[in-house]
N, C-alpha and C positions, 0 to 999 in steps of 0.2 A: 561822764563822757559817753557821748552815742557808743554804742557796739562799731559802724561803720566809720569814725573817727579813729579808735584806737586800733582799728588793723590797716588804716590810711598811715596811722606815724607809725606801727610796727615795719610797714613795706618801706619807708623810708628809712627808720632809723635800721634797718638790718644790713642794707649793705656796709654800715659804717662797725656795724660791730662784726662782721664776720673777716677774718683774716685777709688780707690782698694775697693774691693769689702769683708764686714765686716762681723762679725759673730752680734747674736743680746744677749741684756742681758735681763732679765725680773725677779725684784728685788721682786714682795709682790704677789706669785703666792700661793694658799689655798689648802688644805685637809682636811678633816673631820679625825679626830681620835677617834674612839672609846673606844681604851687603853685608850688615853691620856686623851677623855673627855672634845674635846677640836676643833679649828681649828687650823690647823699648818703652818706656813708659809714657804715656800722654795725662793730661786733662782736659775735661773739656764740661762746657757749659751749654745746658739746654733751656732752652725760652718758657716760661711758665705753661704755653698752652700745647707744650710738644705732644706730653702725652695723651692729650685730650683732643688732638688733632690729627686730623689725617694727611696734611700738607707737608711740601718739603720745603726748606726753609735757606737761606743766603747764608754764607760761611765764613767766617774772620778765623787767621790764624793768626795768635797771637804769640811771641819770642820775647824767654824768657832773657835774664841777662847775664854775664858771666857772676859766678856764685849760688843761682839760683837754678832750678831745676821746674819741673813743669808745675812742681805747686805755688810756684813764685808770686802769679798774679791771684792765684785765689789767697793764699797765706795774706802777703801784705800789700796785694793790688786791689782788694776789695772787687773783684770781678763782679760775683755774685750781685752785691750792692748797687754795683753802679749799673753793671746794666739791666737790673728787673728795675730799676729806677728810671732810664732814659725810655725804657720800651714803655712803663706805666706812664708816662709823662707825654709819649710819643713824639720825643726826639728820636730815637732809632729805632727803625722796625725791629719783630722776634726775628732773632739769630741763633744761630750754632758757632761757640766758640772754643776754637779746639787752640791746646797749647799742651806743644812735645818738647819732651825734657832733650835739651845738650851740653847736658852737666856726666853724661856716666860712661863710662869707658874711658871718651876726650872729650873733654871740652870744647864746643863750637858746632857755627853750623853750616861747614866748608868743608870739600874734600881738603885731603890734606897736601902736599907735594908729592909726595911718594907716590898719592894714588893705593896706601895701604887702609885708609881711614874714610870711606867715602860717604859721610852724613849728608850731604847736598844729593847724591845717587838716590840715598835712603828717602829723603823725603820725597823728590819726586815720582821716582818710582811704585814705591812701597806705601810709604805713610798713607801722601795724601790720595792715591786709588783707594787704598784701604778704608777711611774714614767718610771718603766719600760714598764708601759700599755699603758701609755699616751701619751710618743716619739718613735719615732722611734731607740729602742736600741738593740743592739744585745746583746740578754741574755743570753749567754756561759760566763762560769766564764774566759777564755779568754780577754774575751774585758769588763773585770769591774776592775775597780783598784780607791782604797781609799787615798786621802791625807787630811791633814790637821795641824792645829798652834798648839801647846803649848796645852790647855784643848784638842782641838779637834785633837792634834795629841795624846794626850790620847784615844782619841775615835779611832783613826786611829789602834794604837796598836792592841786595843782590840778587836774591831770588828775582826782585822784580826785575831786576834789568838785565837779567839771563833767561824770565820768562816772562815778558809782558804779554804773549798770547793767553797769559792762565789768571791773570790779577785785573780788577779791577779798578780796584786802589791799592794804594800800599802808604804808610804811614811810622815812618821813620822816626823815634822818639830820640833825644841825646843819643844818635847814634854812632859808631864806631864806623868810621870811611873808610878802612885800609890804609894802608902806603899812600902818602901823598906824593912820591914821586918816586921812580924805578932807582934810585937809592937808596933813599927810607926802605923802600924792598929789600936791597941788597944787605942792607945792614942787619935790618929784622933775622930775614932769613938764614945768613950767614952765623947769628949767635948759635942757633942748634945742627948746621949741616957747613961746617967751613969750604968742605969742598964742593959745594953746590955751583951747576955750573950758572955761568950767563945764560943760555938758552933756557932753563928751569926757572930763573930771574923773571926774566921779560915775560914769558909766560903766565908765572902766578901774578905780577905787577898788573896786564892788561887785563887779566880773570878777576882780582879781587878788590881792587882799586877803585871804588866807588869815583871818584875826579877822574879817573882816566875814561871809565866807563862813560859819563855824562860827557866827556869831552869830546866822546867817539859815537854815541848815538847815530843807528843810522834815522834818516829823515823818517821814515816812513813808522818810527819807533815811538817818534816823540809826543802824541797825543795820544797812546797807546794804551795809559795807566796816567790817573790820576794820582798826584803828590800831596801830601801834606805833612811836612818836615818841621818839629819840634823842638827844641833847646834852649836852655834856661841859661839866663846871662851868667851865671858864676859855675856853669859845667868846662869840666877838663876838656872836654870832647867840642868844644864851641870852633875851634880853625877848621878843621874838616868841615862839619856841618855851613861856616860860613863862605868857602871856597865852593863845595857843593852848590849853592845856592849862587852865588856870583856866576859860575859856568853855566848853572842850568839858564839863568837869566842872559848869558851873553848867547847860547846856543839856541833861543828862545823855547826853552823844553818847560808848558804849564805847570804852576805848582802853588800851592800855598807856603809861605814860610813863616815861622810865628817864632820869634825869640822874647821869652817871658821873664818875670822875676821867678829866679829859684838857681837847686844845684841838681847837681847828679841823683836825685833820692827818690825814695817812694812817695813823697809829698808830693812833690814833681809830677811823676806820673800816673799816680788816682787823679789830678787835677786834669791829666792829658786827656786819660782816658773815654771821661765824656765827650768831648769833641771830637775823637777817635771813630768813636760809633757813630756821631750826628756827620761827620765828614764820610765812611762808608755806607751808611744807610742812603745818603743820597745817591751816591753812585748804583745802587741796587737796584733805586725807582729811575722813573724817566725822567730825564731834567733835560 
């Protein structure tokens, strides 16, 4: 074979033998909280060409679920995988995906009634400045978009519908709605604080009640943030999610809804996941 043929197949066959080039994860990464009163741990995930570039890049946070802590979606959500997969594939542009743990001190990612526990203070405040200081991210509500499982698609909700100035998308997976109605509240509530009054009631009902919230959208709200709302036909969590969706539909607020085969599990959501990022990647670009 010519000299000039075998470095024709070398230059071809090398890209195929040289590794594909990977995004990185970094699982017990710290914050100081002063809300919190506390240190905080996050994870988060960087796009294969972070360090080799001088760009800043659109931001997913992603909400772990009750039980799980911030190493949830890299442990058994296959983060890593799925998206140096979607971005080499180019389904989802390179991102920055940060996921903070609310599994340590309490559980959740709600102030609490008291007002002694305030993780929703923490993130807005604290976290997300912080993270947005710290990587290279573009801070236009544009290129931010929130997902999250079950609790933390509770979080996903809510955040978005207490801050749609800051979310682009937001992507509620078998999520947890709150109280479906200021009874279900009172009942909730009433198990840990018996003497809790009615005005402390209504309050955290119309704050944390995903259905109440959608039912209350003001107009100017509702094209605000893009939806795309998940749930597997044999999940616990399916009445909320399916009222969610009837209301959002009768209040005409845009949304994708997708009810699939599966349950409550991580099979469930590694399957979500890549739609997750093909649904905020388009919100990032122009459409």
């Amino acid at each position: 074979m010519k000299k000039h043929s075998l470095l024709l197949l070398a230059g071809l066959l090398l890209p195929l033998l040289l590794p594909a080039q990977t995004g990185k994860v970094f699982d017990s990464r710290t914050l100081k909280s002063d809300i919190l009163k506390s240190d905080r741990k996050y994870a988060v995930y960087l796009p294969p060409d972070y360090e080799t570039s001088q760009r800043s890049y659109p931001v997913l946070y992603l909400l772990h679920g009750s039980g799980d802590d911030q190493t949830g979606w890299i442990q058994f959500g296959e983060v890593l995988n799925i998206a140096d997969k979607a971005i080499r594939e180019g389904k989802a542009t390179p991102m920055i995906i940060v996921m903070p743990d609310a599994n340590t001190g309490r559980k959740g990612y709600f102030n609490d009634v008291k007002g002694d526990w305030r993780y929703e203070d923490f993130f807005f405040q604290e976290f997300l400045p912080y993270i947005e200081k710290t990587y290279r991210i573009r801070k236009e509500k544009r290129y931010r978009a929130i997902a999250g499982l079950s609790m933390g698609g509770g979080g996903t909700f809510i955040y978005a519908l207490h801050h749609p100035e800051l979310f682009s998308s937001a992507c509620p997976l078998s999520a947890a709605t709150g109280p479906l109605s200021r009874e279900e509240a009172a009942e909730r509530l009433k198990k840990t604080d018996p003497g809790i009054s009615d005005a402390a009631v209504t309050a955290y009902y119309q704050r944390q009640s995903v259905l109440y919230l959608m039912e209350h959208m003001p107009e100017d709200h509702k094209k605000a943030v893009r939806w795309y709302i998940d749930d597997g036909d044999d999940d616990f969590l399916y009445e909320g999610n399916c009222l969610v969706h009837i209301a959002m539909r009768k209040h005409d607020i845009p949304h994708e809804f997708r009810i699939r085969d599966g349950g409550h599990t991580w099979t469930y959501w590694r399957s979500s996941l890549p739609e997750v990022l093909a649904f905020v990647s388009q919100g990032f670009h122009q459409y």
